[in-house]
MIRODREN-331899 format. One record per residue: residue in one letter; x, y, z of N, C-alpha, C in turn; residue number from 1. Coordinates in nm, 2 decimals. Example, Ala and Ser with C-alpha at 12.3 -4.5 7.8 and 13.67 -1.06 7.14 Angstrom:
BEGIN
  rest  n.east  n.north    n.up  ca.east  ca.north   ca.up  c.east  c.north    c.up   nr
     A    1.32    -0.57    0.78     1.23     -0.45    0.78    1.32    -0.33    0.78    1
     S    1.28    -0.22    0.71     1.37     -0.11    0.71    1.29     0.00    0.79    2
END
This chain:
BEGIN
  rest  n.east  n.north    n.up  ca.east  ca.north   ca.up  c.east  c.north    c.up   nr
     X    0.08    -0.12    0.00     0.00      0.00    0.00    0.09     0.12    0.00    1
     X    0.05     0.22   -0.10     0.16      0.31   -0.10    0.11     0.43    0.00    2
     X    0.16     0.51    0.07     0.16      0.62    0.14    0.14     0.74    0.09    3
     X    0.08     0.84    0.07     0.04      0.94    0.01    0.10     1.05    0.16    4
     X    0.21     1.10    0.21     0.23      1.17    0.31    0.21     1.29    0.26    5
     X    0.13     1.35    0.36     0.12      1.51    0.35    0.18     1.59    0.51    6
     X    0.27     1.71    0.44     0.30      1.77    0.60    0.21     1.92    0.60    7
     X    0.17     1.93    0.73     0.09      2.08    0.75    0.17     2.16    0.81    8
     X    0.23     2.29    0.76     0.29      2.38    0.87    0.27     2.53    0.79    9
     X    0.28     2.62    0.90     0.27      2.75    0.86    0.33     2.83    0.94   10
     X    0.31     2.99    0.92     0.38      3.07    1.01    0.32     3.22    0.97   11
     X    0.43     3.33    1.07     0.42      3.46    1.00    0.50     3.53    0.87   12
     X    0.44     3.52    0.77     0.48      3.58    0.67    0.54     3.75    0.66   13
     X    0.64     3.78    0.57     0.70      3.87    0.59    0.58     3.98    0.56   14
     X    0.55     3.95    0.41     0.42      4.02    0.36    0.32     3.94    0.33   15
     X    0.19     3.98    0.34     0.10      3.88    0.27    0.07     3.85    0.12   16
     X    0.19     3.92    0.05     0.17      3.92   -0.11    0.27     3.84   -0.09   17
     X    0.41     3.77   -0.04     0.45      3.69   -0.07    0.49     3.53    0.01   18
     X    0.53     3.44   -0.01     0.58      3.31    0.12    0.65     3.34    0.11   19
     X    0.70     3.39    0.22     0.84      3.42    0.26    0.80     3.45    0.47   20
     X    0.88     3.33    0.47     0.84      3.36    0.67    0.94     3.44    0.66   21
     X    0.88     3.54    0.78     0.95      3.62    0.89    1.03     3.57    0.99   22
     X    1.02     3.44    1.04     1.12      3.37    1.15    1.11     3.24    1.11   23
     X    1.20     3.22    0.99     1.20      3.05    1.01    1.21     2.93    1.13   24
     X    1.29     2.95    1.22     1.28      2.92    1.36    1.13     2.91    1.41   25
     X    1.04     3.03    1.42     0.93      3.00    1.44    0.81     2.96    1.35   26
     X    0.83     2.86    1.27     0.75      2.82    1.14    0.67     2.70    1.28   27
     X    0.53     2.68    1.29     0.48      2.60    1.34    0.49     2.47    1.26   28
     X    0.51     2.35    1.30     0.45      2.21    1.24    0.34     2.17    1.28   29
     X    0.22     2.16    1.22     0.14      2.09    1.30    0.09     1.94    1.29   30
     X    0.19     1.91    1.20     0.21      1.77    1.17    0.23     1.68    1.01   31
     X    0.22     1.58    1.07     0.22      1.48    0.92    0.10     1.40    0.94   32
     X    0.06     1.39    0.79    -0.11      1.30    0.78   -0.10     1.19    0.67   33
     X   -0.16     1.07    0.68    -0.12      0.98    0.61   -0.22     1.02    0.44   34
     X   -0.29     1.15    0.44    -0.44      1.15    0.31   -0.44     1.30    0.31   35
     X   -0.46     1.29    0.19    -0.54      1.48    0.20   -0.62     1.52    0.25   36
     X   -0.69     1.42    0.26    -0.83      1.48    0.35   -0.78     1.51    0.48   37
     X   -0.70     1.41    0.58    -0.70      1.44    0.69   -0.60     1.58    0.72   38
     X   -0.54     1.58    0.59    -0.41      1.69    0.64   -0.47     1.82    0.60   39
     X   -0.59     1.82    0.52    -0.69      1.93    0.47   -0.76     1.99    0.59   40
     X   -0.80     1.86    0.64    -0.86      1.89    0.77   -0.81     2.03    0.88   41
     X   -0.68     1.95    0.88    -0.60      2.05    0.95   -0.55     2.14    0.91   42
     X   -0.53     2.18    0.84    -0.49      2.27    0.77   -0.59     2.38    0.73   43
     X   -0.71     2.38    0.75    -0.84      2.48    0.75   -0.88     2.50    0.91   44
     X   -0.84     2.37    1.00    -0.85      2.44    1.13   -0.72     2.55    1.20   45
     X   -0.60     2.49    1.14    -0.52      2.64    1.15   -0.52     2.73    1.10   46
     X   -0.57     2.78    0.94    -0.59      2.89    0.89   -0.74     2.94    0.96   47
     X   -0.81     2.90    1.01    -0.92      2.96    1.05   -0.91     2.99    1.23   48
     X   -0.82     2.96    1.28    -0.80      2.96    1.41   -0.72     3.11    1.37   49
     X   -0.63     3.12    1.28    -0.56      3.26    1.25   -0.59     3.34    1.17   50
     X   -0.74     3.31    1.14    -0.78      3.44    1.03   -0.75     3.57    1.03   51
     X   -0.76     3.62    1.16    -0.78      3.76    1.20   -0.59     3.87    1.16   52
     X   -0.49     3.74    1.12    -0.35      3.76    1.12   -0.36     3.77    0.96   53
     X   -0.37     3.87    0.88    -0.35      3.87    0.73   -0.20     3.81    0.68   54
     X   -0.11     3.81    0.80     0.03      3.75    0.83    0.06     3.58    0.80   55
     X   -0.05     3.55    0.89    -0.03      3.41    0.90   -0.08     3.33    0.80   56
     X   -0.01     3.19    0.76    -0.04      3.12    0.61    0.00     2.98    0.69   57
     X   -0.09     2.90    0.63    -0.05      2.73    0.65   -0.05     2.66    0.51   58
     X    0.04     2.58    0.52     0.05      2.54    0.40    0.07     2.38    0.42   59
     X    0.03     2.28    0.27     0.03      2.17    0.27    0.12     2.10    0.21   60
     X    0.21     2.05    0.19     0.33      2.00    0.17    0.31     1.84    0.10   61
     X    0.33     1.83    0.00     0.31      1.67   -0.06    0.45     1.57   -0.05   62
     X    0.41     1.52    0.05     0.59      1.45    0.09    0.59     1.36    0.01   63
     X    0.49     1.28   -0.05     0.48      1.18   -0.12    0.56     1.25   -0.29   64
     X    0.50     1.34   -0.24     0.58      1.36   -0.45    0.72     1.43   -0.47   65
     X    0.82     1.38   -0.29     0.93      1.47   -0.32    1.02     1.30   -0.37   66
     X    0.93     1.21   -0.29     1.00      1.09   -0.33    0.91     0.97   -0.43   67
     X    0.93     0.97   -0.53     0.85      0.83   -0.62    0.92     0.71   -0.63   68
     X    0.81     0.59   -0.58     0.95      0.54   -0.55    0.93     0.45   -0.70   69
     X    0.89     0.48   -0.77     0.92      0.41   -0.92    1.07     0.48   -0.99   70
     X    1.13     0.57   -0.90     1.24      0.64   -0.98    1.37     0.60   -0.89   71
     X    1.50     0.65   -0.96     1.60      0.59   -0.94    1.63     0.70   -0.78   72
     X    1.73     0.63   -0.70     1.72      0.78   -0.59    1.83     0.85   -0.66   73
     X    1.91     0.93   -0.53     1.98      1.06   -0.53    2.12     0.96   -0.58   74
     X    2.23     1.02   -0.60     2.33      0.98   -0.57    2.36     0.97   -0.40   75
     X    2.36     1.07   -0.32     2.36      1.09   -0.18    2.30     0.95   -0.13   76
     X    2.16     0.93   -0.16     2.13      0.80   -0.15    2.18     0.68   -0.11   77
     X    2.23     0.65   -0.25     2.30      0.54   -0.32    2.37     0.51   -0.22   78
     X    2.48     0.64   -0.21     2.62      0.64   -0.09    2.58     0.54    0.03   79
     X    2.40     0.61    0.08     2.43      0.56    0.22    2.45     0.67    0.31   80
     X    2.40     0.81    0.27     2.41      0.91    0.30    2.27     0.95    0.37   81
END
């Protein structure tokens, strides 16, 4: 069964016209979810818990499509790295 990982995290943005955090150090995680739905979930309860911050942004992260595993890996990989 393959894993579809999604990660949720956000923070304060420098401006709200661009992603760009203001304190990378303070970027929240609010986790990893095995489905979009579930990580959708969350991810609308933190943007709506910080509406009122035109600052604040969460964002959804597709961990599954940084790795395929039909493809060859990295060299770093390979190493054992």
């Amino acid at each position: 069964m393959t894993q579809r990982l999604h990660l949720v995290f956000g923070g304060e943005l420098v401006s709200p016209q661009k992603n760009v955090f203001k304190d990378v150090s303070d970027i929240h995680i609010v986790g990893m979810f095995p489905d979009y739905a579930s990580a959708f979930s969350a991810w609308k309860a933190e943007a709506q818990r910080t509406v009122d911050n035109a600052h604040m942004r969460y964002f959804i992260a597709h961990i599954h499509r940084l790795r395929e595993e039909g493809q060859a890996g990295s060299l770093t990989e390979e190493m054992g790295a």
